[in-house]
C-alpha angles and dihedrals in degrees: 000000000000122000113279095216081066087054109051087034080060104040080046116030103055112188121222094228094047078070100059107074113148109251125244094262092054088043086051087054095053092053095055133086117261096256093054089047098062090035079071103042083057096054090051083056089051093050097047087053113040109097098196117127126219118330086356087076116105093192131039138158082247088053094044083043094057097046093051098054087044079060100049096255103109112206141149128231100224075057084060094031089065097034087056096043088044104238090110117105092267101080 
């Protein structure tokens, strides 16, 4: 069994930086070739500035979501919603 006093350190003095891990969607970009990396980063550019509602809306996170687990990258798009948005774990 592990010591207690690690325990309850860790249940009661949370660190700032336990807290930043990169989130799954930044952690699927690394892992991809360049190319593929700046295809995506494109397609987040795309979906801050399309201005479409609804199902007038070209790109979406759904959309980018369901590219991305076609091409063997799963991922959601509320992962991609809050990356985008910042309240992921990245920033």
């Amino acid at each position: 069994m592990s010591d207690s006093s690690s325990l309850i350190t860790d249940l009661t003095e949370r660190q700032a930086n336990a807290l930043r891990q990169k989130c799954s969607f930044t952690r699927i970009k690394e892992s991809m070739t360049p190319d593929e990396h700046a295809a995506v980063n494109k397609a987040e550019e795309e979906i801050k500035v399309d201005t479409g509602n609804g199902r007038a809306k070209t790109y979406s996170c759904s959309w980018l979501s369901e590219v991305l687990t076609k091409n063997g990258y799963p991922v959601s798009s509320s992962t991609i919603s809050r990356h985008m948005n910042g309240r992921c774990g990245c920033e």
